[in-house]
Residue frames relative to the residue before (quaternion, step in Angstrom):
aa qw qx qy qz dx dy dz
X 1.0000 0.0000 0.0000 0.0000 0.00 0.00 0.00
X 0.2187 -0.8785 0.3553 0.2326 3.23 -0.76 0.54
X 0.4615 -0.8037 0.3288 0.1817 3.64 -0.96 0.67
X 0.3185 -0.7085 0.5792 0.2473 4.05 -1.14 0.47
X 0.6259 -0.4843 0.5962 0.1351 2.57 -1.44 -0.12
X 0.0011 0.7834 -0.6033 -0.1493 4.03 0.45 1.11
X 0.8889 -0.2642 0.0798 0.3656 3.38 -1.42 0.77
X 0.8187 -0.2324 0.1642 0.4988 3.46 -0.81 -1.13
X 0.4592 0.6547 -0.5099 0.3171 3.80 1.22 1.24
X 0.5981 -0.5204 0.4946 0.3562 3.10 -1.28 -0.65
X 0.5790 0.4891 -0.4179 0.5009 3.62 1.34 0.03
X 0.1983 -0.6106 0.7659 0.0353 3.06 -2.01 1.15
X 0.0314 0.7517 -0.6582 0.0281 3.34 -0.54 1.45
X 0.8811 -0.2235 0.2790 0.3096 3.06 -1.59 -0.17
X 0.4469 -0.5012 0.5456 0.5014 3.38 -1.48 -0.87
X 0.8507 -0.0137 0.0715 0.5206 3.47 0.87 -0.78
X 0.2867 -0.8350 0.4646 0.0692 2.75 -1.03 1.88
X 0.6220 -0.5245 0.4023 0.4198 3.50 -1.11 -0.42
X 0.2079 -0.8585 0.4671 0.0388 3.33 -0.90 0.85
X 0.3768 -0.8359 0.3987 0.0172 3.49 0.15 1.54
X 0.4703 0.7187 -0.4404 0.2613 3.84 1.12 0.05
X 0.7310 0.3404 -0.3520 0.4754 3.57 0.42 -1.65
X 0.7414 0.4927 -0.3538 0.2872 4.25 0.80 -0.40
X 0.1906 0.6557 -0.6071 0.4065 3.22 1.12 1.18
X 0.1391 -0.7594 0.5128 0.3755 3.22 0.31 -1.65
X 0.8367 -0.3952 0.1698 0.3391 3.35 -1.15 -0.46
X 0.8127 0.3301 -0.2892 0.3833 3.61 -0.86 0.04
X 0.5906 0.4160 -0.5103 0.4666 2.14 0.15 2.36
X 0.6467 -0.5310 0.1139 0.5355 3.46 -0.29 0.99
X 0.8739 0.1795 -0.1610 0.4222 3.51 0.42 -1.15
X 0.2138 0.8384 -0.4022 0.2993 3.51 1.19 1.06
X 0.4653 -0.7964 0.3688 0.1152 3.14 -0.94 1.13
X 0.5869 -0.4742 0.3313 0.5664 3.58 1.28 0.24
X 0.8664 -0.2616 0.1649 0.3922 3.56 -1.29 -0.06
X 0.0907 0.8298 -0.5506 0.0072 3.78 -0.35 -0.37
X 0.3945 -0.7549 0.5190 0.0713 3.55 -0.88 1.62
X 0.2791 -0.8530 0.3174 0.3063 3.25 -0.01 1.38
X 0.3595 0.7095 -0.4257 0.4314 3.65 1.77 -0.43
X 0.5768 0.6948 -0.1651 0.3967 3.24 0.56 -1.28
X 0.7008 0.6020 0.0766 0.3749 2.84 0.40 -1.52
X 0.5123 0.4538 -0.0466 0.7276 3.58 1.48 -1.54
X 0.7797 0.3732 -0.3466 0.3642 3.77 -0.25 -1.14
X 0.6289 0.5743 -0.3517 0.3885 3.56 0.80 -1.20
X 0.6999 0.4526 -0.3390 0.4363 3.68 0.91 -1.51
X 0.8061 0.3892 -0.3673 0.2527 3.64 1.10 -0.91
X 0.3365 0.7269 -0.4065 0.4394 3.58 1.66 0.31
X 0.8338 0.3575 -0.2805 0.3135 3.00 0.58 -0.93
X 0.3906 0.7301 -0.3842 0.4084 2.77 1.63 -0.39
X 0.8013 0.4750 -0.1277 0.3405 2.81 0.37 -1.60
X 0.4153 0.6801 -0.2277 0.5596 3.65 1.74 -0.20
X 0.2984 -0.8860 0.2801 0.2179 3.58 1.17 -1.21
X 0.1271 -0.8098 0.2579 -0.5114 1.78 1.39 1.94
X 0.0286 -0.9285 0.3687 0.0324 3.84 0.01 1.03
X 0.7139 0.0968 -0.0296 0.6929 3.73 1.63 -0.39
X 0.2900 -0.6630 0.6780 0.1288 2.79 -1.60 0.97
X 0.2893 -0.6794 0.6414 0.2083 3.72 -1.47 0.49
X 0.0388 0.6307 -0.7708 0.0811 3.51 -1.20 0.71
X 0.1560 -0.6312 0.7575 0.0590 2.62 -2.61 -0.30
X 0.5511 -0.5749 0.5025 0.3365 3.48 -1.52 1.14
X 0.7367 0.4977 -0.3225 0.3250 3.52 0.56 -0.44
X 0.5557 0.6871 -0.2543 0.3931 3.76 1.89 -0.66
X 0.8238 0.1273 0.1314 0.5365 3.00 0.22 1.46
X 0.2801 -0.7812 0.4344 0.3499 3.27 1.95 0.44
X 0.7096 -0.3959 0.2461 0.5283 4.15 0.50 0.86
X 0.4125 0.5980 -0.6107 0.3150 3.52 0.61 0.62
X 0.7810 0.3704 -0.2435 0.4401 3.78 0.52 -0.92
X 0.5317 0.5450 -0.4295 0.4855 3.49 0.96 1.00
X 0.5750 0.5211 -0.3286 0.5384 3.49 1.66 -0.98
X 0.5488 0.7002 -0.2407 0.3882 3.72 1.15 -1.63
X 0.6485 0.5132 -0.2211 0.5170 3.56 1.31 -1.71
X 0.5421 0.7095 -0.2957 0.3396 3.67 0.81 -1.41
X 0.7391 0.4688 -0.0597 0.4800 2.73 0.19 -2.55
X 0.8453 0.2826 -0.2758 0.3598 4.07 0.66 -0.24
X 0.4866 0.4084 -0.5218 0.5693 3.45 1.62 0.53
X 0.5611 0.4275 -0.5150 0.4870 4.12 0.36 -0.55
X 0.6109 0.4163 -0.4952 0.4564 4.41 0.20 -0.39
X 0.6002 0.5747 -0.4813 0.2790 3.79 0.42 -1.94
X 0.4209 -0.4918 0.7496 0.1382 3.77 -1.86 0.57
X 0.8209 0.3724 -0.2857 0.3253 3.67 0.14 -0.76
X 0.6794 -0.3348 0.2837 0.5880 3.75 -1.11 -0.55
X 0.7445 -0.4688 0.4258 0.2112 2.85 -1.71 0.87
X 0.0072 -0.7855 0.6132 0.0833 3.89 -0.33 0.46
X 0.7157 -0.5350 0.3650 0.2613 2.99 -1.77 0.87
X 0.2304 -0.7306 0.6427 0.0055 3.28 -1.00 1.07
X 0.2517 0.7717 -0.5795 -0.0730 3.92 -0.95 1.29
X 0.3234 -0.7111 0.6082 0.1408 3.58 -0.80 0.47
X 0.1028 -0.6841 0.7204 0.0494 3.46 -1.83 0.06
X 0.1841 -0.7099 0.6738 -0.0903 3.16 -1.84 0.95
X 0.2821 0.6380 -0.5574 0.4502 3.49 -1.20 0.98
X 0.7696 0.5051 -0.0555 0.3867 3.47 1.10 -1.70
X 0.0052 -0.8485 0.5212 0.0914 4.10 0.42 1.04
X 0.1081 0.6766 -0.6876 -0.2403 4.17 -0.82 -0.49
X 0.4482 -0.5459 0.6627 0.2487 3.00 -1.83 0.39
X 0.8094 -0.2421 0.4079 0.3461 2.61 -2.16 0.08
X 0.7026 0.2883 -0.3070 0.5736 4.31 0.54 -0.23
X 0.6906 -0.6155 0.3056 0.2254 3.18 0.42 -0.03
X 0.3265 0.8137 -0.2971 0.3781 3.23 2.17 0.29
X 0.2077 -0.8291 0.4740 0.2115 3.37 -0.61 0.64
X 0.0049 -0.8411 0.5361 0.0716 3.97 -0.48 0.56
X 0.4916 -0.6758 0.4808 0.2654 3.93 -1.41 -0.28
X 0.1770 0.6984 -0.6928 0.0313 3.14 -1.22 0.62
X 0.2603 -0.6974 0.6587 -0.1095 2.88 -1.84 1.36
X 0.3908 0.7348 -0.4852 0.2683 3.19 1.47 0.47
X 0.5220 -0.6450 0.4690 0.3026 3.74 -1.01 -0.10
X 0.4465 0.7276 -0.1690 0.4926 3.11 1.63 0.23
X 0.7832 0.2289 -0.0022 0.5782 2.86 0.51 -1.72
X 0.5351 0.4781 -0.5432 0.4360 3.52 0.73 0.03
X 0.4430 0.6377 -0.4590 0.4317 3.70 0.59 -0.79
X 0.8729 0.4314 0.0272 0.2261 2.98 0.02 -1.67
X 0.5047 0.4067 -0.3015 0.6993 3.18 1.94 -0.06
X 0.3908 0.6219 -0.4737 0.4860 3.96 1.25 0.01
X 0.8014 0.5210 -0.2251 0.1887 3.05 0.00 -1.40
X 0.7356 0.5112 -0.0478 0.4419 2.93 1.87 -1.63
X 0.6627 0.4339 -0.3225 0.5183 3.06 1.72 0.05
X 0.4699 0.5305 -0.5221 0.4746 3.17 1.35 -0.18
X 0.4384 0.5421 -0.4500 0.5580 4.03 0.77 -1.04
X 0.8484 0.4075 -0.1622 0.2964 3.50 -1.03 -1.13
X 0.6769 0.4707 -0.1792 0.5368 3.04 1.30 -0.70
X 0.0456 0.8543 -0.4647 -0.2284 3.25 1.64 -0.73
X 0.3646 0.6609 -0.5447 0.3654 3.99 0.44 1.75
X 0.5289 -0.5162 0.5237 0.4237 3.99 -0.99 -0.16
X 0.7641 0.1165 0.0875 0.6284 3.57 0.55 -1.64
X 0.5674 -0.5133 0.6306 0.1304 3.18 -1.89 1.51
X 0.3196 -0.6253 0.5913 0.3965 4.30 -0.55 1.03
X 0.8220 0.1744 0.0733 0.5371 3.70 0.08 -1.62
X 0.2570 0.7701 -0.5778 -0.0837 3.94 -0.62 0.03
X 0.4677 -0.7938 0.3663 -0.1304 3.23 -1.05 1.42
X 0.2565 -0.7822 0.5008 0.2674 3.83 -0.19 0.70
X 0.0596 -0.9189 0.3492 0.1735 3.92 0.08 0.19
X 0.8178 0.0051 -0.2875 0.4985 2.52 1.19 0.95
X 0.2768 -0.7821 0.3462 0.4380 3.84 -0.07 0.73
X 0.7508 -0.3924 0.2705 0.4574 4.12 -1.16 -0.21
X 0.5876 -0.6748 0.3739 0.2440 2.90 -1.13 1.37
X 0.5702 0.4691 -0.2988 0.6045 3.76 1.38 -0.31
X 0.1765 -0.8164 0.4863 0.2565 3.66 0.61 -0.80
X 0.2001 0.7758 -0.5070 0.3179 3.06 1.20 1.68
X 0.6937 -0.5720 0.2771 0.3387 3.40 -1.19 -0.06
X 0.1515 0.7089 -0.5871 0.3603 2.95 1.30 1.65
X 0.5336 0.4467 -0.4915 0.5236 3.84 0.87 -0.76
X 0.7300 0.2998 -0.4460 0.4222 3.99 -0.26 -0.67
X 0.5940 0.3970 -0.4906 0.4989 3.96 -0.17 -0.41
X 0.7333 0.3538 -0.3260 0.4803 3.87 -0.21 -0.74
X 0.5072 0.6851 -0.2920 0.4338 3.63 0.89 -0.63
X 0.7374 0.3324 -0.0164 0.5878 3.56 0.77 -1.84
X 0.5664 0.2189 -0.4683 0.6419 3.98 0.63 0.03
X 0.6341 0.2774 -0.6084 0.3884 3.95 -0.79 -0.01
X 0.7539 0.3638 -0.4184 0.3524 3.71 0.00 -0.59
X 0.5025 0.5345 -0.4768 0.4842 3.79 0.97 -0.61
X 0.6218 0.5387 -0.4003 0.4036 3.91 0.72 -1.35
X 0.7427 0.5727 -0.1400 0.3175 3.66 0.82 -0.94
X 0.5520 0.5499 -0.1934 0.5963 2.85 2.20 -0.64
X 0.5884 0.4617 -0.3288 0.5766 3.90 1.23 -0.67
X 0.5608 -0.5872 0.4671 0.3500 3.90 0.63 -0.30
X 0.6053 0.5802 -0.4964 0.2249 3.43 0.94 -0.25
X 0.8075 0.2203 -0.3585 0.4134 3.79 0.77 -0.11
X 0.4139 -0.7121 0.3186 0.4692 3.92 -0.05 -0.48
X 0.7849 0.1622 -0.0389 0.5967 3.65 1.44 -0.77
X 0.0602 -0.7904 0.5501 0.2628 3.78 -0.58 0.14
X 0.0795 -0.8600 0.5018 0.0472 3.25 -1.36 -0.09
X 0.2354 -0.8395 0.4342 0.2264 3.69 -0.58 0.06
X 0.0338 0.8032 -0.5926 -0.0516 3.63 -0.74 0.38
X 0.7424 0.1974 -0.4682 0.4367 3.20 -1.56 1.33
X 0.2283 0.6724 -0.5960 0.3747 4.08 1.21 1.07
X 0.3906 -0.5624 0.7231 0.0902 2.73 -2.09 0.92
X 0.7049 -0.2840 0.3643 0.5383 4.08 -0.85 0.18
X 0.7268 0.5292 -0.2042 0.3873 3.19 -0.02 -1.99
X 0.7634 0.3717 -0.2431 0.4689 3.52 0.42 -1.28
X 0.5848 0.3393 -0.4310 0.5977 3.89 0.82 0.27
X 0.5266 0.4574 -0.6231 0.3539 3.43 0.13 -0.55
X 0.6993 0.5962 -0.1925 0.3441 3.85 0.52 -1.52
X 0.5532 0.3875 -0.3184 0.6652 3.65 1.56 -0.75
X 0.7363 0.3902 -0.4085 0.3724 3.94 -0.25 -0.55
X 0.7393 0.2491 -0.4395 0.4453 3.57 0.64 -0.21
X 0.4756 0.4581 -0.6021 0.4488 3.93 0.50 1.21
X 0.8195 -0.2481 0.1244 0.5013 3.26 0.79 -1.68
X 0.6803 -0.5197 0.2513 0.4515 3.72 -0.95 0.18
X 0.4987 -0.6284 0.5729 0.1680 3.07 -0.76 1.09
X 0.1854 -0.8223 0.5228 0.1272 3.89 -0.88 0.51
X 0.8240 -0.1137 0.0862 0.5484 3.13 1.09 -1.22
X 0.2799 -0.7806 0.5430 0.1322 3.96 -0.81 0.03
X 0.5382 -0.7015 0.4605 -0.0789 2.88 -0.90 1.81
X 0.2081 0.8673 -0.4367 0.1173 4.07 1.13 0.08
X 0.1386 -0.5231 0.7619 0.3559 4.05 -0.88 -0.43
X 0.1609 -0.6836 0.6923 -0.1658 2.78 -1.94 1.24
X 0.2203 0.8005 -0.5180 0.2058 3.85 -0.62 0.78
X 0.6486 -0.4233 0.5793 0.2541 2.83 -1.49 -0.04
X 0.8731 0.1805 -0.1043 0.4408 3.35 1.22 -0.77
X 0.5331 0.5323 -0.1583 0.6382 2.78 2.00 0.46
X 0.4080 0.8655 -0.2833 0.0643 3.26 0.23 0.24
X 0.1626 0.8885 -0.3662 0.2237 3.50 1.92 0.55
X 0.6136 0.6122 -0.2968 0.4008 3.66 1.00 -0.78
X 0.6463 0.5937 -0.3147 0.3617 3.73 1.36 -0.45
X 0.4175 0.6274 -0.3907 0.5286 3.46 1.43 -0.33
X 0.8191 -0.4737 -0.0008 0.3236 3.43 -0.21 -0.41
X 0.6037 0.6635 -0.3578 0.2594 3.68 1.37 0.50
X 0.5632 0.4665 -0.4846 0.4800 2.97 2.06 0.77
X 0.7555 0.3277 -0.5133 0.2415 3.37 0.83 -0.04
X 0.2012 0.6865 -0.5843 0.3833 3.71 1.45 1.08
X 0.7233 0.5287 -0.3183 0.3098 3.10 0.39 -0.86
X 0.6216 0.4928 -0.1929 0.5775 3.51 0.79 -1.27
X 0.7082 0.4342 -0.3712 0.4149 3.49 0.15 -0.73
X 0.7316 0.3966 -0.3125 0.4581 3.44 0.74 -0.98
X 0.4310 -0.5558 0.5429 0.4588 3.94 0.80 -1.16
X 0.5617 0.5333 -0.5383 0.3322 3.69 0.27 0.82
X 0.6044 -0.6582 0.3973 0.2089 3.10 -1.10 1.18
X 0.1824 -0.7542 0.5987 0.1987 3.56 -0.66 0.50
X 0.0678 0.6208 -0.7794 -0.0509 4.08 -0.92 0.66
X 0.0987 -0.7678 0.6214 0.1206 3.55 -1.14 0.92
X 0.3196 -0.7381 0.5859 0.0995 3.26 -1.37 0.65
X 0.8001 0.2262 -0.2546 0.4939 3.37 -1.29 1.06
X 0.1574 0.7035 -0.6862 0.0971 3.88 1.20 0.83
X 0.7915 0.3575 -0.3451 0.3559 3.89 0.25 -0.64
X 0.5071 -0.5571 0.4764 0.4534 3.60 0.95 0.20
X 0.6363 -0.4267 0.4952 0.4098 4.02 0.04 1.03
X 0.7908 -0.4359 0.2657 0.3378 3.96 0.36 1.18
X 0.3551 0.7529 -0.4165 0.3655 3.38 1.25 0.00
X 0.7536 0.3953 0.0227 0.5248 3.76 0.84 -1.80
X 0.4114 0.7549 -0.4168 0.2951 3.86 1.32 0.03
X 0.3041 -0.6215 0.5471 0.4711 3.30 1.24 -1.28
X 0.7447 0.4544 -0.3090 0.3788 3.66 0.52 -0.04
X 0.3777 0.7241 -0.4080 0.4081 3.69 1.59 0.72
X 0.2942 0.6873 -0.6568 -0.0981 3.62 -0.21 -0.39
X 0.8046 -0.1918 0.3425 0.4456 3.54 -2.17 -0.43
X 0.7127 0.4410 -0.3586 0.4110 3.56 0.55 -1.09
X 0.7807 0.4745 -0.3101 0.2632 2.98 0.41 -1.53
X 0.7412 0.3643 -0.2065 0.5246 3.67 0.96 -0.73
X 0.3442 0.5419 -0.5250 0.5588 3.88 1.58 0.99
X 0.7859 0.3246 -0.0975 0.5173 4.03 0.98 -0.85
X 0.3229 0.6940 -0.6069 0.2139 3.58 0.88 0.73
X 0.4859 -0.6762 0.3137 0.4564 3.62 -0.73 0.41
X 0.8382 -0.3735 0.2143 0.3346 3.18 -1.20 -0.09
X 0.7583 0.0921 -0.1269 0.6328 3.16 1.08 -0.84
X 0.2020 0.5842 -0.6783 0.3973 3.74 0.16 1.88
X 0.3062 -0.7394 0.5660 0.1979 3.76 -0.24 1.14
X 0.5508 0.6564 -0.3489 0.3795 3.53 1.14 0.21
X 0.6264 0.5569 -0.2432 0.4882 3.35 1.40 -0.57
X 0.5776 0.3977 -0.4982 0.5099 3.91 1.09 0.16
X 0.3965 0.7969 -0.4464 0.0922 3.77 0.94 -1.12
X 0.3850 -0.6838 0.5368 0.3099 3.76 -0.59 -0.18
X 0.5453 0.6496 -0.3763 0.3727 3.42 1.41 -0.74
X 0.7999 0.4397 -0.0493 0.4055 2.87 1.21 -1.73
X 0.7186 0.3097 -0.2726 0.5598 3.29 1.49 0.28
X 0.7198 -0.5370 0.2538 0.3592 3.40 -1.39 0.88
X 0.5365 -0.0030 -0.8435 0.0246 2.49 -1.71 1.35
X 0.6430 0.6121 -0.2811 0.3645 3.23 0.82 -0.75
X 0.4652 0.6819 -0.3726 0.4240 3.63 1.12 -0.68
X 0.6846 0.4473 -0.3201 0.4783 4.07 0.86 -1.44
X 0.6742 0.5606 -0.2718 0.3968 3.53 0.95 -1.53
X 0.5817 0.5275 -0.3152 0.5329 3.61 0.72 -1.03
X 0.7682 0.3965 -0.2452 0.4388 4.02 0.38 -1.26
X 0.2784 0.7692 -0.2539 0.5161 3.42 1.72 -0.14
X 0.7772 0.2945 -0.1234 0.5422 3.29 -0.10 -1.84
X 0.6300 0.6701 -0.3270 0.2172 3.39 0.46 -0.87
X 0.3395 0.7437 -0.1927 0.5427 3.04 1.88 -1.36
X 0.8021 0.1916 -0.0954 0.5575 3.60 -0.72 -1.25
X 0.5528 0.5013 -0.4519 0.4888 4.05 0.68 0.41
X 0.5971 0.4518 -0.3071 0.5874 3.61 1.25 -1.09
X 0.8012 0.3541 -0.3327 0.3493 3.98 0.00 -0.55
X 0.7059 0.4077 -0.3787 0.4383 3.03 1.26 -0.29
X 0.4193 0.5756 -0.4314 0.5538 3.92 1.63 -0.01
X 0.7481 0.3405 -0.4834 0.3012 3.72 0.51 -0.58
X 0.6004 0.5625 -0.4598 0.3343 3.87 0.65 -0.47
X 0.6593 0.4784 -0.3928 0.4267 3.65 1.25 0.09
X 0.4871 -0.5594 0.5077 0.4382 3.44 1.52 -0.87
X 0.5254 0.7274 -0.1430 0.4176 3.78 1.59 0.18
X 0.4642 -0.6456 0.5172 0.3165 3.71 -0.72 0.83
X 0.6588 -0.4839 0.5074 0.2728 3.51 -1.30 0.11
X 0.7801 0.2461 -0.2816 0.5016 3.45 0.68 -1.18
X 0.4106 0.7113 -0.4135 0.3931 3.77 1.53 0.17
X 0.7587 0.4087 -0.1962 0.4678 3.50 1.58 -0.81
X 0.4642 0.6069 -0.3063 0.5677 3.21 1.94 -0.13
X 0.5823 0.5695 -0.2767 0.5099 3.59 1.09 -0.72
X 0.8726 0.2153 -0.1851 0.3975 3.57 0.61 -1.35
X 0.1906 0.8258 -0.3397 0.4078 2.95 1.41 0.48
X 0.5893 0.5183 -0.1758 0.5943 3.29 0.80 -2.20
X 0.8491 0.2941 -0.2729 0.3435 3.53 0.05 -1.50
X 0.4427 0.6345 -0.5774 0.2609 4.02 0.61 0.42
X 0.7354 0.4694 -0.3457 0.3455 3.15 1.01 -0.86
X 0.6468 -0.6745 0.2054 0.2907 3.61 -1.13 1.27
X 0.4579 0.7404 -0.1958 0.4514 3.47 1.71 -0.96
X 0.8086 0.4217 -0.2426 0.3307 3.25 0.69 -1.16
X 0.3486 -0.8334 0.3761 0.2060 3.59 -0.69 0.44
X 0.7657 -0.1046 0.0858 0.6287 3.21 1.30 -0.50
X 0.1515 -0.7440 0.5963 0.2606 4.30 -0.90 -0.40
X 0.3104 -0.7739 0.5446 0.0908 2.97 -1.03 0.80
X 0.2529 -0.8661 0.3662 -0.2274 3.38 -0.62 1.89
X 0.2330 -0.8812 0.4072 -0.0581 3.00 -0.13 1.95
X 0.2984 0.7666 -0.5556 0.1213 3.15 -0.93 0.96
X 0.3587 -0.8070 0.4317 0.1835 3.33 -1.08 1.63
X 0.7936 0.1342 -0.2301 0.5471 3.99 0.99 0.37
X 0.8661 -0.1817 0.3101 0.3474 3.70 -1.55 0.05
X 0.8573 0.2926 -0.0820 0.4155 2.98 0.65 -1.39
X 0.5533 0.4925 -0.4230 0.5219 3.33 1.56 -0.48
X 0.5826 0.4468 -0.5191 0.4376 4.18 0.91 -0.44
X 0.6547 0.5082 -0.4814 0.2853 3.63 0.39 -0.59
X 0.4661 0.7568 -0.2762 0.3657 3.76 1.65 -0.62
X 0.8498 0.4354 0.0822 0.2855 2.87 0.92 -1.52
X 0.7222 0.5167 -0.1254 0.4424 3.43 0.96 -1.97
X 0.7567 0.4637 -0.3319 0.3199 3.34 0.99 -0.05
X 0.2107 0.6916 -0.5076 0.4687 2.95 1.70 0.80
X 0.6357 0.4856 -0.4467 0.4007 4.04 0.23 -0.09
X 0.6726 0.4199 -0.1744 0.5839 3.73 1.55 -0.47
X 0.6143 0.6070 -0.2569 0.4338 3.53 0.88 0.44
X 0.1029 -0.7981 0.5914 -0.0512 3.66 0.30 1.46
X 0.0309 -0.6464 0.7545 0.1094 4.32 -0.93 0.73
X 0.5133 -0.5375 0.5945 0.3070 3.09 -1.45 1.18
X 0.9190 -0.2070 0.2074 0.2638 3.04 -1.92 -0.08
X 0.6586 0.5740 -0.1196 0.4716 2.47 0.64 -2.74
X 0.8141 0.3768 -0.2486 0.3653 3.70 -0.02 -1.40
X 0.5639 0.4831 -0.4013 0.5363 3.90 1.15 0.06
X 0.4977 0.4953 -0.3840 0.5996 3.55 1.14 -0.22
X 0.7034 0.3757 -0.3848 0.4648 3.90 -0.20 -1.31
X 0.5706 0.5790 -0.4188 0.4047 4.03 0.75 -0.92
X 0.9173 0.1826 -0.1167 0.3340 3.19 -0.03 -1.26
X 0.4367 0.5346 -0.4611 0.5575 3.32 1.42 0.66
X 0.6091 0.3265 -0.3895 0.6088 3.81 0.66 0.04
X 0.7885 0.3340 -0.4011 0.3254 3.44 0.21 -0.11
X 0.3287 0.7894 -0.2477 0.4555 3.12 1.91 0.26
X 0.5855 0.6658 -0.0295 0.4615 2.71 1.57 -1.49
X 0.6598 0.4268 -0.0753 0.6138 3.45 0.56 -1.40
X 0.7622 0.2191 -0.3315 0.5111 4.06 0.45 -0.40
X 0.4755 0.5116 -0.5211 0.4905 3.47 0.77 0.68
């Protein structure tokens, strides 16, 4: 598989990394229903094995279960050691609620526990995930302890994911900015106006998240299946995932499956490379909760659509936002 270059580091990762959200599991606000931790291991070591070079988590996935989950499958892996990033910003309680902090404090302190959890010295990438819900000058305090944290050695790169222009403009004039966190889709696509070509212009790496819409764009969604998500799958209030928009989305998906078959490809494999046509981007990050769902997927980093078929895509998805 081949590798980029992420912004102003020294890692060359993939096109598409592993994504460590839905294998927290449940209980917890933004939890994905149950989740087999065996399961869970196999998927990260498929991909691996696929070639695959970093996995994305968070202290908050899974209230720090899907960092221990991440652990427990590089300390099993036989092969080289893959990159490992995390993020902070994100607190839950004791119910499972998720809140913010932007204190200089508690970032420290969510350092520590992922280093713990993580059971490493140094953090590869670590990541604000989200800036302050007020957009006060909680991004700059939380901003100035991740780079100070970077200056002691405990992480190697920082970054931020779910910024607006403005809100990097405000991180670059403390410190360099490495890489950007964004959703990205087919059905999502608001970031192209002007926070990918911030990005490129400046040198910051773009890893998006959700190229398949949170499983929505895999080909393996139907009416039923997302009528019977469990209870606590934060997917099951969505609007995407429920009717009208639920047929229209499964719709597009269709013309994803015919155009995945002239390659030998999944649908949400063409939803994936999709993300990666555009130049800006650096890589997608790619969820999957067993073996077989990585075999579905990861080869979306080896998949090139001609022109014509990025045209047939986004005219059908044209379609659906009408």
């Amino acid at each position: 598989m081949e590798k980029r270059n992420l912004g102003n580091s020294d890692f060359m990762i993939t096109p598409v990394g592993y994504g460590a959200w839905a294998i927290g599991g449940g209980g917890w606000q933004f939890g994905w229903g149950p989740q087999n931790d065996s399961d869970s291991v196999a998927a990260i070591h498929r991909s691996l094995e696929l070639g695959v070079n970093w996995i994305d988590t968070a202290a908050v996935y899974g209230l720090g279960h899907s960092e221990e989950i991440a652990a427990r499958a590089v300390a099993e892996w036989k092969g080289g050691r893959p990159l490992v990033f995390t993020k902070c910003g994100l607190l839950g309680d004791a119910q499972g609620r998720v809140s913010q902090s932007h204190k200089a404090g508690s970032i420290r302190k969510e350092c520590e526990e992922s280093l713990r959890r993580l059971k490493v010295d140094v953090i590869d990438l670590y990541q604000m995930h989200w800036p302050p819900n007020d957009n006060g000058p909680g991004l700059e305090e939380a901003w100035t302890a991740m780079a100070e944290l970077q200056r002691q050695g405990k992480v190697r790169w920082i970054g931020v994911s779910n910024f607006d222009v403005p809100q990097m403009k405000r991180a670059l004039a403390i410190a360099p900015v490495t890489s950007l966190r964004p959703p990205y889709s087919i059905l999502r696509r608001d970031i192209e106006a002007e926070i990918l070509p911030f990005c490129k212009q400046q040198g910051i790496g773009v890893i998006v998240y959700a190229p398949m819409f949170s499983g929505l764009l895999t080909g393996a969604m139907t009416r039923e299946r997302a009528a019977n998500l469990p209870q606590d799958d934060w997917r099951r209030n969505h609007p995407e995932f429920n009717a009208p928009n639920l047929i229209r989305n499964l719709e597009l998906v269709e013309r994803l499956r015919v155009i995945g078959k002239r390659h030998g490809r999944t649908p949400g494999e063409v939803a994936i490379a999709w993300t990666l046509r555009h130049p800006a981007v650096t890589a997608a990050i790619v969820g999957a909760r067993s073996a077989k769902q990585a075999d579905g997927v990861m080869g979306a980093a080896e998949l090139r659509l001609t022109l014509e078929e990025i045209n047939e895509i986004e005219a059908a998805a044209g379609r659906q936002a009408a």
